[in-house]
C-alpha positions as CSV (number, residue, x, y, z in Angstrom):
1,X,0.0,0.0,0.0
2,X,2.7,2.7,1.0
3,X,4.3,1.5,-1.9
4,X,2.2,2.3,-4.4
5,X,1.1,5.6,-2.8
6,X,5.3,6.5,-3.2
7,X,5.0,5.0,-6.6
8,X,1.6,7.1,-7.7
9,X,3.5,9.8,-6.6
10,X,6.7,9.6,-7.9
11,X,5.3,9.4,-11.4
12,X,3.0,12.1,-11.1
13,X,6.2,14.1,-9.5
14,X,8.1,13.3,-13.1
15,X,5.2,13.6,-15.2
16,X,5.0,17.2,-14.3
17,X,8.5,18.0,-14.3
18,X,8.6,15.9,-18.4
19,X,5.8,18.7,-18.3
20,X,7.7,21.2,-17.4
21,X,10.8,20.4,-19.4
22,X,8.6,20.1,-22.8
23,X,7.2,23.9,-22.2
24,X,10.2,25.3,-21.6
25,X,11.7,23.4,-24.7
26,X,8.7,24.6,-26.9
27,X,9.3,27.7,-25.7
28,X,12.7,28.1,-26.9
29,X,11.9,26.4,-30.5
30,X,8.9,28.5,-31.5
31,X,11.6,31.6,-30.1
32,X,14.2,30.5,-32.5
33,X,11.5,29.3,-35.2
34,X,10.2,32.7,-35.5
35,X,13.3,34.7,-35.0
36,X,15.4,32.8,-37.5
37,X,13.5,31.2,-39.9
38,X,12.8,32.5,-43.1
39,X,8.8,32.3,-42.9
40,X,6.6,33.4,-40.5
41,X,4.0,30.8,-42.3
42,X,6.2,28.1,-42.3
43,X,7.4,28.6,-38.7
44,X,3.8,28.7,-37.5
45,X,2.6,25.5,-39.4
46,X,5.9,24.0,-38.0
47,X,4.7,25.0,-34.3
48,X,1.7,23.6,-34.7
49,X,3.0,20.4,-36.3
50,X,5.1,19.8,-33.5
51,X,1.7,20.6,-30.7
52,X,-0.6,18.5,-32.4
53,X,2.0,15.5,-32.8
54,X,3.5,15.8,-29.2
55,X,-0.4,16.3,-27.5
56,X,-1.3,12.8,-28.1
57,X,2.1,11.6,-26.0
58,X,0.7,13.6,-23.3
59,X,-2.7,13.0,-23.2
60,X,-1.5,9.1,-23.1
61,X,1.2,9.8,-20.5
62,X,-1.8,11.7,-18.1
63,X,-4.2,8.8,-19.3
64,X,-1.8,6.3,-17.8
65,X,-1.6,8.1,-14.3
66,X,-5.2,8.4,-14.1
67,X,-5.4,4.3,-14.7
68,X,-3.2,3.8,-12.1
């Protein structure tokens, strides 16, 4: 029992910081993206690329700490 409750825990404690380390790396690429690249268009479909193929991961990874 107090294992799992460390367990449950323990994920959810890296879950967020994954979360946190993904924001702050998105962050910095849509920065660079729009400063550097040569298209405002193409650096905004690229952004948008990268959200809507990264939200599944996450939606899995919170969908496997609910089912815990």
């Amino acid at each position: 029992m107090r294992t799992e409750i460390l367990l449950t825990s323990g994920l959810t404690a890296i879950f967020y910081i994954v979360m946190l380390i993904f924001v702050v790396f998105s962050v910095s690429l849509a920065y660079h993206w729009f400063t550097f690249g040569s298209s405002k268009k193409i650096s905004m479909l690229s952004l948008c690329v990268y959200l809507v193929g990264s939200a599944p991961l996450f939606l899995l990874m919170s969908l496997s700490l609910t089912l815990l």
